[in-house]
Kinemage of the C-alpha trace (Angstrom):
@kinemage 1
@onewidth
@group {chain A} dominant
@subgroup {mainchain}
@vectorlist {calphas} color= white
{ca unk a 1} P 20.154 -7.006 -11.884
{ca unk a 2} L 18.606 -7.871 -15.050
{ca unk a 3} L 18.899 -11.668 -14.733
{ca unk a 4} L 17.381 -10.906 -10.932
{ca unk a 5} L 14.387 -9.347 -13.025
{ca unk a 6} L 13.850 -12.340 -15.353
{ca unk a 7} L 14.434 -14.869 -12.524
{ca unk a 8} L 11.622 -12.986 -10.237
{ca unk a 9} L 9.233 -12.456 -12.754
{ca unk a 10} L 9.144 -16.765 -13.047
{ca unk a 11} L 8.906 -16.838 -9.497
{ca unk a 12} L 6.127 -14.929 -9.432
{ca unk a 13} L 4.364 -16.828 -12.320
{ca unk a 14} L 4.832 -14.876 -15.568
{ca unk a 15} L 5.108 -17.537 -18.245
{ca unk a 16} L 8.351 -14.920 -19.656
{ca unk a 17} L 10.461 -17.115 -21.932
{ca unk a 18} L 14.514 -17.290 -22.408
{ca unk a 19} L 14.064 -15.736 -25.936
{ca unk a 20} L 12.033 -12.967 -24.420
{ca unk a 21} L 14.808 -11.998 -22.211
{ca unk a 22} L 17.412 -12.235 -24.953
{ca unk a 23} L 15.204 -9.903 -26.802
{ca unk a 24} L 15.242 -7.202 -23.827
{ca unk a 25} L 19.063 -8.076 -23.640
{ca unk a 26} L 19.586 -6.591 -27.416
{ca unk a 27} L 17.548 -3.959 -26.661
{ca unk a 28} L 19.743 -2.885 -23.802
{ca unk a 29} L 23.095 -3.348 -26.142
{ca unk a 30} L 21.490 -0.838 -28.491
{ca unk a 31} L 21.291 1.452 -25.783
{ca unk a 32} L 17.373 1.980 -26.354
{ca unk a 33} L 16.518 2.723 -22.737
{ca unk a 34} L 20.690 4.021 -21.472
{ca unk a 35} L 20.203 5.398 -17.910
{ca unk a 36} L 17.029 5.780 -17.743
{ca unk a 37} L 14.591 3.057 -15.462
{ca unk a 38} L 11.524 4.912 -16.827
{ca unk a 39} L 11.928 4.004 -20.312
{ca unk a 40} L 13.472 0.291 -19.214
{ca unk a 41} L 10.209 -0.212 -17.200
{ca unk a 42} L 8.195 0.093 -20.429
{ca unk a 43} L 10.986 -1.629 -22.706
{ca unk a 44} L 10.925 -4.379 -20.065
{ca unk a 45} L 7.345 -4.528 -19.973
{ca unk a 46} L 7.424 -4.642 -23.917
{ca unk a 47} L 9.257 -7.261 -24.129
{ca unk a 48} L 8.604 -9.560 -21.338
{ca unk a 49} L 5.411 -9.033 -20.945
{ca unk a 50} L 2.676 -10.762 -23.449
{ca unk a 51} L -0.693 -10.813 -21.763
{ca unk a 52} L -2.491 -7.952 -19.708
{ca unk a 53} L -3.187 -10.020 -17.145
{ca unk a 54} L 0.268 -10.468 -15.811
{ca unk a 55} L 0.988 -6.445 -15.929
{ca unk a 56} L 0.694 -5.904 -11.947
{ca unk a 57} L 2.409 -8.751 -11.338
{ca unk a 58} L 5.411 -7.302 -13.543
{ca unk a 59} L 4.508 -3.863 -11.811
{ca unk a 60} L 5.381 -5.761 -8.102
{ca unk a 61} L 8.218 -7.497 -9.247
{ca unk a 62} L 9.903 -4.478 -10.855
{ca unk a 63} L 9.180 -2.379 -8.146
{ca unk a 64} L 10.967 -5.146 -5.884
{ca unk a 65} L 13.771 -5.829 -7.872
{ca unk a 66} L 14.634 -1.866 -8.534
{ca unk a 67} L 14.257 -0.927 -5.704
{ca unk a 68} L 16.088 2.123 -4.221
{ca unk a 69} L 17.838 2.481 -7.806
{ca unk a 70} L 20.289 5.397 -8.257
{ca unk a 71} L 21.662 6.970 -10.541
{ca unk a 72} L 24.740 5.676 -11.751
{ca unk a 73} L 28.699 7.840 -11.166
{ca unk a 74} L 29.096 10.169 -14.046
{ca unk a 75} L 25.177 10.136 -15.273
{ca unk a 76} L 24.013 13.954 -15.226
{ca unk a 77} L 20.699 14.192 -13.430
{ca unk a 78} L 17.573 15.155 -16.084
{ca unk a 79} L 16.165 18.397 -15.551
{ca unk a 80} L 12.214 18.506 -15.582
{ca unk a 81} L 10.248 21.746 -14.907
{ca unk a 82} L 6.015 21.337 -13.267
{ca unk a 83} L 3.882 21.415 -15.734
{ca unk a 84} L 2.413 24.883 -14.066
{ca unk a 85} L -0.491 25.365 -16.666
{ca unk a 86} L -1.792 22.227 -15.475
{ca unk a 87} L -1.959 22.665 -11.985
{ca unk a 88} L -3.417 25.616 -12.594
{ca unk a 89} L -6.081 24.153 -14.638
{ca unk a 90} L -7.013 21.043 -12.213
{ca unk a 91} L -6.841 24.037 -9.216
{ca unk a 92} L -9.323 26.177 -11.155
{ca unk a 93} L -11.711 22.625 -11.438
{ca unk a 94} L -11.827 20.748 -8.067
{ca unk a 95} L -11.401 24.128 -5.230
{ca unk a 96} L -14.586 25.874 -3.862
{ca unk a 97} L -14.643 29.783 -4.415
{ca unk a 98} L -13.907 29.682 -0.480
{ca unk a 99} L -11.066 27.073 -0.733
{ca unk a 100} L -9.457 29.456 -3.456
{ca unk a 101} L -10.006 32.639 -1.313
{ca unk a 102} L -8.011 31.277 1.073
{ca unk a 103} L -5.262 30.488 -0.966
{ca unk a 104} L -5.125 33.885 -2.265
{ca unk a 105} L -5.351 35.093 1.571
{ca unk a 106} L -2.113 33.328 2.223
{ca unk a 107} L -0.430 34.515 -0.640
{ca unk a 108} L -2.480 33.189 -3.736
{ca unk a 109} L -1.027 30.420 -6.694
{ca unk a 110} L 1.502 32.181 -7.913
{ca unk a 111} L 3.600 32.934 -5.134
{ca unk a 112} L 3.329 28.872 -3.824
{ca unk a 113} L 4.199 27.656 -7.094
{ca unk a 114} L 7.402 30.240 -7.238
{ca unk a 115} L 8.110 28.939 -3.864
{ca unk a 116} L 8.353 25.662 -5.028
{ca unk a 117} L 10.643 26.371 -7.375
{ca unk a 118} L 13.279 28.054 -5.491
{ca unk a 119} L 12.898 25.136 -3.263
{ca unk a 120} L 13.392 22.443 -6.137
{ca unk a 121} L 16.908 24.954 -7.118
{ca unk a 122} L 18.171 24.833 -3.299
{ca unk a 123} L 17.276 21.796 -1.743
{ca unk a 124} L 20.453 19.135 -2.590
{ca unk a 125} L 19.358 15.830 -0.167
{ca unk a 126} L 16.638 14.284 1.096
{ca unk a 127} L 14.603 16.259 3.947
{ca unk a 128} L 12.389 14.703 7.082
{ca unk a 129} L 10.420 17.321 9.115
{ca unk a 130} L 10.877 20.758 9.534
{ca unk a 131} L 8.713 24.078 7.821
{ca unk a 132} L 10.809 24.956 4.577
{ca unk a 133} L 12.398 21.870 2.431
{ca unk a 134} L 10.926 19.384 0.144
{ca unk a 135} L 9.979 16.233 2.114
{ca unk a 136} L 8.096 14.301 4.686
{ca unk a 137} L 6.648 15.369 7.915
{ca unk a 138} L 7.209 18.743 8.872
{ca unk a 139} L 4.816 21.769 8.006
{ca unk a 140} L 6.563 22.931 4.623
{ca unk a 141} L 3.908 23.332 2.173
{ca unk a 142} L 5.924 21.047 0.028
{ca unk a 143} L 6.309 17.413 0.210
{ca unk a 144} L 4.244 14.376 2.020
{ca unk a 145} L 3.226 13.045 5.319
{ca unk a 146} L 2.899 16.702 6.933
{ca unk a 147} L 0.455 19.597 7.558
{ca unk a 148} L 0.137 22.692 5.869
{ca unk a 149} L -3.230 24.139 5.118
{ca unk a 150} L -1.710 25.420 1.677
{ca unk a 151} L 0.265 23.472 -0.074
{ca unk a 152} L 1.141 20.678 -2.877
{ca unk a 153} L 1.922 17.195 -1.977
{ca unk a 154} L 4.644 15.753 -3.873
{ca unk a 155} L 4.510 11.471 -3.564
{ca unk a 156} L 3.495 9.514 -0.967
{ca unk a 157} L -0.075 9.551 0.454
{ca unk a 158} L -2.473 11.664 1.560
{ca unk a 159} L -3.248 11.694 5.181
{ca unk a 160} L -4.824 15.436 6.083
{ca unk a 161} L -6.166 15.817 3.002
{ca unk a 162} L -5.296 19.512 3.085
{ca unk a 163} L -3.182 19.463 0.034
{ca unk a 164} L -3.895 22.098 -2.797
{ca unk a 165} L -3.258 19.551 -5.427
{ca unk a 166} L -2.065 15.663 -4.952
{ca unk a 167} L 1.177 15.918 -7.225
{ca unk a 168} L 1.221 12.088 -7.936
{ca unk a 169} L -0.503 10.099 -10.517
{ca unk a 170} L -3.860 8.229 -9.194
{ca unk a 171} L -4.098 4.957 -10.827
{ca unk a 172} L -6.592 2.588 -9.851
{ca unk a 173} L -5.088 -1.009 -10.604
{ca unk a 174} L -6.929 -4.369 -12.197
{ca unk a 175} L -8.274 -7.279 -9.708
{ca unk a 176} L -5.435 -9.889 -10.488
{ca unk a 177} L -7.741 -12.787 -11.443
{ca unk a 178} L -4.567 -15.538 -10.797
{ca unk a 179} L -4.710 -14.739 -7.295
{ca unk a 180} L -5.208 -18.022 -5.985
{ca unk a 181} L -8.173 -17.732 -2.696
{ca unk a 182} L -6.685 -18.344 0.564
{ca unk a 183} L -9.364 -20.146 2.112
{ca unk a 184} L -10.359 -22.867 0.283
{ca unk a 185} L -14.165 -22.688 1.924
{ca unk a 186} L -15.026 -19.462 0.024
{ca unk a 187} L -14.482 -21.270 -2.970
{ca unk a 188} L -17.290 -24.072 -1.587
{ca unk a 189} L -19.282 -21.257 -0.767
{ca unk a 190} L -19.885 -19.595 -4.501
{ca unk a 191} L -20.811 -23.652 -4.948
{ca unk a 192} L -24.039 -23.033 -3.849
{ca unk a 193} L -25.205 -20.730 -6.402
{ca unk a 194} L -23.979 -23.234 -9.599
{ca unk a 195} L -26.744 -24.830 -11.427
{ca unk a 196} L -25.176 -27.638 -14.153
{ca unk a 197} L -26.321 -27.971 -17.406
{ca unk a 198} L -24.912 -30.250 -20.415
{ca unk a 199} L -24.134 -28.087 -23.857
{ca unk a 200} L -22.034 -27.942 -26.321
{ca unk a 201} L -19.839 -30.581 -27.963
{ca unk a 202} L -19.895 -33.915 -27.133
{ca unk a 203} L -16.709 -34.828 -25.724
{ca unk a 204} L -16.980 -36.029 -22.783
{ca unk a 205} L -17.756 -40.538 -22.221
{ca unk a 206} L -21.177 -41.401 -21.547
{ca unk a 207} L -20.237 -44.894 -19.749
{ca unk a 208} L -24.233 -46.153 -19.216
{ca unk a 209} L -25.213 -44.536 -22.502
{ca unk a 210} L -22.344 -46.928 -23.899
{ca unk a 211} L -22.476 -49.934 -22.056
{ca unk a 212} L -26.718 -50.056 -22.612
{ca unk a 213} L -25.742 -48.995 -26.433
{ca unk a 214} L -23.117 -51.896 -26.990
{ca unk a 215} L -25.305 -54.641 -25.154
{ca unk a 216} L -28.230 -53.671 -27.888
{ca unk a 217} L -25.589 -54.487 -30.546
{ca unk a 218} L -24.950 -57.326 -29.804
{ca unk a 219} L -21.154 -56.942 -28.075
{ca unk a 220} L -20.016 -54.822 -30.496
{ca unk a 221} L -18.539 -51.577 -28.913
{ca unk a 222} L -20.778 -48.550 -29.286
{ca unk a 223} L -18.710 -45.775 -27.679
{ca unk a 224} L -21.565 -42.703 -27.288
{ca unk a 225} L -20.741 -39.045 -25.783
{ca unk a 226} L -22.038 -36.477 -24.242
{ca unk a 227} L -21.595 -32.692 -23.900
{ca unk a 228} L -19.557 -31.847 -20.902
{ca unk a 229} L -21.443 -30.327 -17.992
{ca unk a 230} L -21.051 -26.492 -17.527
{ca unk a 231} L -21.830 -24.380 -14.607
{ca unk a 232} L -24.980 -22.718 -16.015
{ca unk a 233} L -25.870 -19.736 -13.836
{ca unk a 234} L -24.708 -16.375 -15.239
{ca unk a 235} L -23.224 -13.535 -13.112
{ca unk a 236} L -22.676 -9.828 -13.117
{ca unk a 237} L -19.839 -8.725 -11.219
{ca unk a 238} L -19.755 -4.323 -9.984
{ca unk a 239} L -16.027 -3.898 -7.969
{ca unk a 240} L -16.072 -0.675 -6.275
{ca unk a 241} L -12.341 -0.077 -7.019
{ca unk a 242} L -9.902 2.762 -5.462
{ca unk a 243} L -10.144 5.016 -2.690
{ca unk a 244} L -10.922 3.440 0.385
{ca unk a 245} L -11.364 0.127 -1.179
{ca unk a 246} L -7.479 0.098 -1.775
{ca unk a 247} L -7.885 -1.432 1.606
{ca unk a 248} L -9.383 -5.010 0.768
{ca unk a 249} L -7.610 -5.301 -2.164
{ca unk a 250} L -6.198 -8.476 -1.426
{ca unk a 251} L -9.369 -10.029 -0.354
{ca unk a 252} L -11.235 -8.984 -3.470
{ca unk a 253} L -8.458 -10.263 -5.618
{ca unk a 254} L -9.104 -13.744 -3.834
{ca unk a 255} L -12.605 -13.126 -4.657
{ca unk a 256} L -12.551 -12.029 -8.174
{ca unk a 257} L -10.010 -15.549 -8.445
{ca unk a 258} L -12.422 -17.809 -7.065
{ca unk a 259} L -15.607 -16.396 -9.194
{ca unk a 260} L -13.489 -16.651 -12.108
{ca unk a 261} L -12.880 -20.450 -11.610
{ca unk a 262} L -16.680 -21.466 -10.848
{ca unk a 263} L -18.794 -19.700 -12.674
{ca unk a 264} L -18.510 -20.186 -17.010
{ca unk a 265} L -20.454 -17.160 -17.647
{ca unk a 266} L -19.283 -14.176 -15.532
{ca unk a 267} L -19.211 -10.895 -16.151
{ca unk a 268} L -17.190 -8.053 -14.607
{ca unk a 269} L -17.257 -4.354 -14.293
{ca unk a 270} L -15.608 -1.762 -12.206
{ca unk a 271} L -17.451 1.810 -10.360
{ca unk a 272} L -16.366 3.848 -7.727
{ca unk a 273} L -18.085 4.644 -4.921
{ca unk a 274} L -21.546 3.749 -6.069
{ca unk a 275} L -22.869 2.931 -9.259
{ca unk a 276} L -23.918 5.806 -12.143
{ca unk a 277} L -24.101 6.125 -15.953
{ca unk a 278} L -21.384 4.395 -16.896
{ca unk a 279} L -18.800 1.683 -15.567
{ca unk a 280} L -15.364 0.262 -16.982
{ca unk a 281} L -13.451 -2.483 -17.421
{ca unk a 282} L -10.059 -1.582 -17.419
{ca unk a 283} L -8.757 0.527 -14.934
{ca unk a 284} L -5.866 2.070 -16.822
{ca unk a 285} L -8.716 3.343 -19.074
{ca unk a 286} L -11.308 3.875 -17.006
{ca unk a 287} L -11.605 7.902 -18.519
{ca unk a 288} L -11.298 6.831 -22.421
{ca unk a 289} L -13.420 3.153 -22.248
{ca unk a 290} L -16.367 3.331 -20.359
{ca unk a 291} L -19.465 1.423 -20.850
{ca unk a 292} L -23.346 2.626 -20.263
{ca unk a 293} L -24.856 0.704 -17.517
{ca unk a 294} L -27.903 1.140 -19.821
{ca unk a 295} L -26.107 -0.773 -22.535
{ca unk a 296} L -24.681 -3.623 -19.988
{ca unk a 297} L -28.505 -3.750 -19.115
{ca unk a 298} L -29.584 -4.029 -22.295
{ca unk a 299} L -26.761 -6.659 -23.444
{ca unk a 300} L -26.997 -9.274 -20.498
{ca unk a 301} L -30.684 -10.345 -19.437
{ca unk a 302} L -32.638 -10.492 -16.137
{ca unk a 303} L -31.565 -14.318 -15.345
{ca unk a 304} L -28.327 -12.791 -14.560
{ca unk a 305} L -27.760 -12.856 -10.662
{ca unk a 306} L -26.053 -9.332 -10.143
{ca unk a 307} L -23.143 -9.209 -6.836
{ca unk a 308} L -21.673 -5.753 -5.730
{ca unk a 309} L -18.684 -5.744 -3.647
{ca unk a 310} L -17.866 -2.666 -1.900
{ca unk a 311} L -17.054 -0.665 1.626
{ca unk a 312} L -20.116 1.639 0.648
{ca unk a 313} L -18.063 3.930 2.165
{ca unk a 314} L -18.499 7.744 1.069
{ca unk a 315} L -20.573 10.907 1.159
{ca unk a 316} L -24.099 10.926 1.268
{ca unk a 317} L -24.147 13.343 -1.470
{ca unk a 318} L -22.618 10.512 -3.914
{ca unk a 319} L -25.980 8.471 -3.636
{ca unk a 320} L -28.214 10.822 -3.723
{ca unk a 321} L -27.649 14.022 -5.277
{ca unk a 322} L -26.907 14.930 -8.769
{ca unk a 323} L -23.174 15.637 -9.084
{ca unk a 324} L -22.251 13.826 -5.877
{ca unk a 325} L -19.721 11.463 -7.534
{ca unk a 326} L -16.443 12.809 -7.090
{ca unk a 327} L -15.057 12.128 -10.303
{ca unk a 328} L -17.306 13.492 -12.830
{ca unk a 329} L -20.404 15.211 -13.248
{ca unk a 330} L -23.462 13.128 -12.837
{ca unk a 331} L -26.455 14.134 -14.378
{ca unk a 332} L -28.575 11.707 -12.301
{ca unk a 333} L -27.931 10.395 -8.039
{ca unk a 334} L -25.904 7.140 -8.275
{ca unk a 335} L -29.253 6.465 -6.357
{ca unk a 336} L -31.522 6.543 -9.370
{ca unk a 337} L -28.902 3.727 -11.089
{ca unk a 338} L -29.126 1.885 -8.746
{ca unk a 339} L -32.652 1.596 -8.470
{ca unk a 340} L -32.668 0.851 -12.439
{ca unk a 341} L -30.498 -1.914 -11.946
{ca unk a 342} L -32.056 -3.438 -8.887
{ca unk a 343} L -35.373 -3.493 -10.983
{ca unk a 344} L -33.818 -4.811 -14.412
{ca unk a 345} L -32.423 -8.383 -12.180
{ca unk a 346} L -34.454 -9.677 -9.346
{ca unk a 347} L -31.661 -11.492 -7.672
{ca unk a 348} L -28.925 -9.472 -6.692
{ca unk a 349} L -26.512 -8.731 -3.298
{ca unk a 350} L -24.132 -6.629 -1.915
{ca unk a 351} L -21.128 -7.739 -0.312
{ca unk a 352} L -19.250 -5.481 2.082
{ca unk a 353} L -15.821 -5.750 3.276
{ca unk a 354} L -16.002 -3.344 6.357
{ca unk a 355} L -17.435 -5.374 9.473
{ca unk a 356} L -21.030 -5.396 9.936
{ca unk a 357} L -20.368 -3.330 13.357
{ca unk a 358} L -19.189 -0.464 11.509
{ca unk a 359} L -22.090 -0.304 9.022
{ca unk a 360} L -24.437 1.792 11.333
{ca unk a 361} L -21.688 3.943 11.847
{ca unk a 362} L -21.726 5.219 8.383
{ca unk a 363} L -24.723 7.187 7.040
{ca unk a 364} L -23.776 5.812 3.228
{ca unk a 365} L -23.306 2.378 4.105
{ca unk a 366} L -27.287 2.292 5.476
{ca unk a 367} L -28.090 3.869 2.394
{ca unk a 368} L -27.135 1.138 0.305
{ca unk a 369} L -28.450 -1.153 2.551
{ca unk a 370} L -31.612 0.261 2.173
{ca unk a 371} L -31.763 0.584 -1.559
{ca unk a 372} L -30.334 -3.185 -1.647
{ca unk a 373} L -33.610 -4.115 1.396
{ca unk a 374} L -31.138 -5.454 3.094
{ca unk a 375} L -29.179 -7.979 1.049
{ca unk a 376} L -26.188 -6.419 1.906
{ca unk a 377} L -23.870 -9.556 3.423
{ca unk a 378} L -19.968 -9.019 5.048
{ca unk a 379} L -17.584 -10.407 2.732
{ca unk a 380} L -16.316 -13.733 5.131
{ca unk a 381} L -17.003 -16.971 4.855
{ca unk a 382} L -20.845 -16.531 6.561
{ca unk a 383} L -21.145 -14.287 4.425
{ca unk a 384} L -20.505 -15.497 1.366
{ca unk a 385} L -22.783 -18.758 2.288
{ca unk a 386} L -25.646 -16.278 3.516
{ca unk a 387} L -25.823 -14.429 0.071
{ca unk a 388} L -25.395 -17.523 -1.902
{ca unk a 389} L -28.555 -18.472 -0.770
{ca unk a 390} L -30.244 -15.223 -1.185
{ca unk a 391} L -29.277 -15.454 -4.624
{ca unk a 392} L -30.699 -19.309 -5.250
């Protein structure tokens, strides 16, 4: 299994050397991760892994490779208790007064969470349907893929949105930028907005400049250079990233590929939803390293040409209302940033991944079409051409 690891992690491109594996091998011999796939996913990672890029593509390979893993003969399971104060504490933050009323009307916190813990002591297998055990489907307030207006959902995803808190860990994963584009014609389509300008050292032959050079002197060569040419427009990149953009994930990552290969000086950021105070460029961190959009204002100039990609799909209330975003307080409507950032770069477009026939279907999506005048463009080939051109 661990050889299977190594072998699919070249397959899928990780540059992950012989000696790296050997490494992980010793590891294992010292028992430093014994029965226990949590602790080997980061050991493994460790060890095998040397540049953040490549850690989703580790993530999907480990999560191919293992599988359906159990837990080996004779291997007592570990015993982990819910952390109780802290689904107390996110309860207390994200429920209305009404929401909570009505868990107390059908028997309040304390008596679902006790619940759940007689359940955890009973249940011995794996459960589908039904209104009591821990599972999927079914009405039992515990578990995934059912219906209960009171309860906690335990994996999987959401699909009534009724839970009382999502007992899973939202992560919101990096664009791969080594996704190679599918369609070759996107590529030709960013073309259109490169402008070429020589600078830098000269390395590259500059054949007339030579030949005309060594004819003035007389037949001796006169070998001259010149900087190589470099694609000098300059980009800002916004992703709108989780949530219902988990959707066009794969097309963004063929996106964020293809920008990364034409244009020298790019810059990326990630929001969600719509843009406010602050964006990020790391995902795993996106609550410890964010970055003022005032400061990525003030650091990159007006001749930057400014793309948004994004469904646009949400509440009203997250473009214009204070506090709208739905994860943190904003001070100011994602409207106002907007605004400020439509007025700092004169060139700048919106590409949308939902098909322009949905887009008067949702009251947020004309919103941003509004505060963009209309430079909002469906992210497909026509698309990309259409706002290429907006943007030259």
């Amino acid at each position: 299994m661990f050889i299977d690891l190594f072998l699919g992690l070249k397959r899928a491109g990780l540059p992950v050397s012989l000696r790296e594996y050997l490494t992980l091998m010793q590891a294992m011999d010292k028992s430093v991760a014994a029965y226990d796939v949590t602790n080997f996913y980061y050991l493994s990672r460790s060890a095998l892994v040397k540049d953040e890029r490549y850690l989703d593509r580790f993530d999907r390979v480990f999560g191919e490779v293992f599988k359906g893993l159990e837990r080996p003969d004779g291997v007592e399971p570990i015993e982990a208790t819910i952390p109780e104060d802290w689904l107390r504490k996110m309860i207390e933050e994200q429920l209305t007064d009404a929401e909570k009323a009505e868990i107390e009307a059908l028997g309040g916190f304390d008596a679902l969470l006790e619940t759940l813990r007689q359940r955890l002591a009973e249940q011995e297998t794996r459960h589908q349907g039904g209104s009591k055990w821990i599972g999927t489907g079914g009405t039992s307030p515990f578990g995934a893929h059912g219906y209960n207006p009171e309860g906690v959902r335990i994996g999987g995803e959401s699909r009534h949105r009724r839970a009382v808190k999502v007992w899973d860990k939202r992560a919101f994963r990096n664009y791969d930028d080594s996704v190679e584009i599918g369609v070759r014609n996107i590529k030709m389509a960013l073309r259109r907005l490169r402008r070429f300008a020589r600078d830098g050292a000269a390395v590259e032959l500059d054949l007339d400049d030579t030949i005309r050079s060594t004819a003035d002197n007389g037949g001796m060569l006169d070998i001259k250079m010149t900087p190589e040419r470099h694609n000098a427009v300059k980009v800002l990149l916004f992703f709108d990233v989780g949530g219902s953009m988990d959707d066009h994930v794969r097309v963004c990552e063929e996106l964020f590929s293809a920008t990364r290969t034409e244009f020298k000086h790019l810059e990326y950021f990630y929001f969600h939803n719509c843009l406010y105070e602050s964006v990020w460029r790391d995902n795993r961190r996106r609550f410890d390293e964010r970055i003022s959009t005032d400061e990525v204002m003030r650091t990159y100039g007006p001749d930057y040409k400014v793309i948004f990609v994004g469904d646009a799909s949400m509440s009203p209330y997250e473009i214009v209302y204070p506090g709208g975003s739905v994860e943190h307080w904003n001070e100011e409507p994602g409207k106002i940033w907007m605004e400020r950032v439509l007025n700092n770069y004169g060139r700048a477009v919106w590409l949308n991944p939902q098909p322009p026939a949905w887009w008067d279907r949702m009251p947020s999506i004309k919103l941003i079409r509004e505060l963009m005048e209309g430079r909002m463009y469906p992210l497909t080939l026509r698309g990309l051409d259409d706002a290429m051109r907006e943007l030259t």
